[in-house]
C-alpha positions in Angstrom: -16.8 80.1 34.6 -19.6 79.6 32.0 -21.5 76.6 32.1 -24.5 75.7 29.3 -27.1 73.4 30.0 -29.7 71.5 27.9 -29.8 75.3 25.7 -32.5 75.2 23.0 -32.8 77.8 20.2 -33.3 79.2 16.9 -34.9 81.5 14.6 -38.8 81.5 14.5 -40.2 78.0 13.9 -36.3 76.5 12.9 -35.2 75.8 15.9 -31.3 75.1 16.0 -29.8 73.6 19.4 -31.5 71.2 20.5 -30.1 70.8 24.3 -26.3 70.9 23.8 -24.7 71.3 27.5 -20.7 72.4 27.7 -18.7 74.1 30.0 -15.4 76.3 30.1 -13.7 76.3 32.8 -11.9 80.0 33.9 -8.5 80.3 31.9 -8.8 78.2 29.3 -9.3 77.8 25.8 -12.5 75.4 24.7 -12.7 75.3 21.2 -16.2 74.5 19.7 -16.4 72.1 16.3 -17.9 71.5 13.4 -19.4 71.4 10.0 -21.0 74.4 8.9 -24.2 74.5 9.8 -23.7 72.3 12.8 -25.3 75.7 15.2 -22.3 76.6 16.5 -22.4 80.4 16.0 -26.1 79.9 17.1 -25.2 78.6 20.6 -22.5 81.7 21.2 -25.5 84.2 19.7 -27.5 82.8 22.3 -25.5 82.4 25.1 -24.7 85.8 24.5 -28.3 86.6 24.6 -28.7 87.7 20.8 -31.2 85.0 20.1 -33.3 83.7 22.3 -33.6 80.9 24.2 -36.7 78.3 24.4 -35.2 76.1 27.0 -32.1 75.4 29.1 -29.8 77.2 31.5 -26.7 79.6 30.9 -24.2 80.5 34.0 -21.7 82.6 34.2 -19.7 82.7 37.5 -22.6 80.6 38.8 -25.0 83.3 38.2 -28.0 82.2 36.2 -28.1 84.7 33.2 -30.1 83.1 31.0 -32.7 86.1 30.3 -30.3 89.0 30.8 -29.9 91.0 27.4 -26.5 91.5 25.9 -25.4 94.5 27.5 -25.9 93.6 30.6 -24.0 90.4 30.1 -20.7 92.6 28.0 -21.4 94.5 32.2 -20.7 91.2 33.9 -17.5 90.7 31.3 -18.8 88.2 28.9 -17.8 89.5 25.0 -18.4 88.1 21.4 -15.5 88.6 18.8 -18.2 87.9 16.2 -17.7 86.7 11.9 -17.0 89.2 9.6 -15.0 91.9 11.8 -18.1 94.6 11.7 -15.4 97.2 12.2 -16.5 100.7 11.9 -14.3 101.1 8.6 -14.5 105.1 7.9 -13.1 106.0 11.4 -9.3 104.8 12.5 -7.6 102.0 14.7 -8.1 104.0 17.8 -11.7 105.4 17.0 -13.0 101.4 16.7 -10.2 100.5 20.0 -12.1 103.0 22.3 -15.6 102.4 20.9 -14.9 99.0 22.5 -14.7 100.8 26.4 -18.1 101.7 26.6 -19.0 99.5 30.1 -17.9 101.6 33.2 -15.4 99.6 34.2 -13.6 99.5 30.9 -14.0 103.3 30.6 -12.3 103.9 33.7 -9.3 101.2 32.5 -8.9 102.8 29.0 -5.7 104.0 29.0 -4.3 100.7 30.3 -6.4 98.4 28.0 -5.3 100.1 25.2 -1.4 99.9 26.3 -2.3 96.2 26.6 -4.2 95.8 23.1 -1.0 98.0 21.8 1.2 95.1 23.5 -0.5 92.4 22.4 -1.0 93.5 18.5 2.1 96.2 18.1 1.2 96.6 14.2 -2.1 98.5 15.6 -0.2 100.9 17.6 1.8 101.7 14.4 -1.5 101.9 12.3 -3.5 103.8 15.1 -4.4 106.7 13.0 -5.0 104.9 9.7 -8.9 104.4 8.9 -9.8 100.4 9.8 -11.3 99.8 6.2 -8.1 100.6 4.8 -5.8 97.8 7.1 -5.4 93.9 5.8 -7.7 91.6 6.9 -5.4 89.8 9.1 -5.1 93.7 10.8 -8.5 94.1 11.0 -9.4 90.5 12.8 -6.6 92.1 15.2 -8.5 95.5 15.9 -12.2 93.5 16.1 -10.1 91.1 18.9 -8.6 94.3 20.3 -11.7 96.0 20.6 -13.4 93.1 22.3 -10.7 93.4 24.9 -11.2 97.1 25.7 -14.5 95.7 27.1 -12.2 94.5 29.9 -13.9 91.0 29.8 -13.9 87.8 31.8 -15.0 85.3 29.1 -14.2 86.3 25.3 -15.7 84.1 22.5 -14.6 84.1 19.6 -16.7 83.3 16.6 -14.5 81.9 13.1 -11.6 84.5 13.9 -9.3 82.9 10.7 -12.3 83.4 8.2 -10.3 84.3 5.0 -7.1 85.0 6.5 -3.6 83.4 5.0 -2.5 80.5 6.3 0.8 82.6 7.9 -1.7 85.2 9.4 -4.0 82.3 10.8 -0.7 81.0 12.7 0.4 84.3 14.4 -3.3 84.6 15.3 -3.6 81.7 17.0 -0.4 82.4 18.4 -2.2 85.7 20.1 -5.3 83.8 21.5 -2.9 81.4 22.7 -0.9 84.5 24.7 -4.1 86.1 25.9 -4.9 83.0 27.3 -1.3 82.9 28.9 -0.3 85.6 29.8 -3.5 87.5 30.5 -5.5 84.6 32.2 -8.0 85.4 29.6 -10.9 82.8 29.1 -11.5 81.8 25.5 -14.6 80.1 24.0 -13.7 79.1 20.2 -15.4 78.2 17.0 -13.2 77.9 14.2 -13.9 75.9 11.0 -9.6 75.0 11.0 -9.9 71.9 13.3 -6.7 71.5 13.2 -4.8 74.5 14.5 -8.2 74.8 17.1 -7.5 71.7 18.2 -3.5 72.3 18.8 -4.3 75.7 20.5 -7.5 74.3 22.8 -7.5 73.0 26.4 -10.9 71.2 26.4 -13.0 70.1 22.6 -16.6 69.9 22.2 -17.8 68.5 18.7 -21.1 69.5 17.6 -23.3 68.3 14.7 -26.9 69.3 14.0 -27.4 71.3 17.2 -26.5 68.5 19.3 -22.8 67.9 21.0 -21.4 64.8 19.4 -18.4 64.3 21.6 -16.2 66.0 23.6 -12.4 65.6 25.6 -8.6 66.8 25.6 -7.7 67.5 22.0 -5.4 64.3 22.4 -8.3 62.2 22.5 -10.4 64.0 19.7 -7.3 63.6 17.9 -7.0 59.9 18.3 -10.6 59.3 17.4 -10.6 58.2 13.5 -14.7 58.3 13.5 -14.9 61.7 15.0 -12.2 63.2 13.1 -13.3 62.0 9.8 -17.2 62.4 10.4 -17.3 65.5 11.8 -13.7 67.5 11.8 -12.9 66.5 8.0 -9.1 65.9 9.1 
């Protein structure tokens, strides 16, 4: 479904990626890992078309949308959960959930996203009318995530979604993406610092260090590498 190729980036002279090529094949999970700072939020900013790219390919569905801007990609069904929720705190769970069906085709499936999101995460449906700012911040990784879906998307990445969440909370979330994928058919492209739940919940692994994929396979065999595990996944 989205295939990368030989992508090169960054931010005015510090360029980031430096030709990392990965692909995610349509109902799956691919997690992308890491140390921090290895470029990984980079690659899904620029794949998404946030920051721009100096040389390489992106497809999605086999269409080459390397130079299309964001929204037009979010048209096609391509979505970024990004860090740090950006929730729109002052207005409530349903305000941020329809912000999220802005595209046409979302707009005309609002009603049934939102009886999917409310499926999906029931403690939203109970807090629909509470402000977002006001919720935990396992709740609100579960209205950014909901949101995304009101998009209606294809492809949903999905950028650190346990960031400061409890180790119980980072379970049940995982649990979620796991069921989107599931039950949904959703396609999921992951970076998450927790290697270790990422790699229990993935299908495919790339490992990526300095803007450059190190390795990559099933989780079983990431897992069974001692070098790659140690030097790059710190488990």
């Amino acid at each position: 479904m989205l295939r990368v190729e030989q992508l090169e980036s960054g931010y005015g002279p510090m360029q980031v990626l430096w030709g990392p090529a990965l692909k995610v094949e349509k109902g799956s999970i691919t997690s992308l890992l890491g140390p921090n700072g290895a470029g990984k939020s980079t690659l899904l900013w620029t794949v998404l078309g946030s920051v721009p790219v100096r040389a390489g390919r992106i497809l999605f569905e086999e269409r080459d949308v390397t130079g299309l801007a964001p929204h037009r990609k979010v048209e096609l069904g391509l979505t970024l959960v990004p860090e740090d929720k950006h929730l729109f705190r002052e207005m409530t769970v349903y305000e941020n959930l329809v912000m999220g069906a802005y595209r046409r085709a979302a707009r005309a499936a609002r009603a049934e996203s939102l009886d999917l999101v409310f499926t999906m995460f029931p403690i939203l449906a109970e807090r629909r009318n509470q402000k977002a700012g006001s919720l935990s911040g396992g709740q609100q990784q579960m209205v950014t995530i909901a949101r995304a879906l009101m998009t209606r998307p294809k492809l949903i990445m999905m950028d650190e979604p346990s960031q400061g969440l409890a180790p119980k909370l980072v379970f049940e979330l995982f649990e979620t993406i796991s069921r989107l994928k599931r039950e949904i058919g959703l396609t999921i492209l992951l970076v998450e610092q927790n290697a270790s739940i990422s790699l229990n919940a993935a299908d495919y692994v790339y490992v990526m260090h300095e803007g450059v994929i190190k390795a990559e396979g099933t989780p079983e065999a990431i897992k069974a590498s001692h070098e790659i595990c140690e030097a790059y996944l710190g488990i």
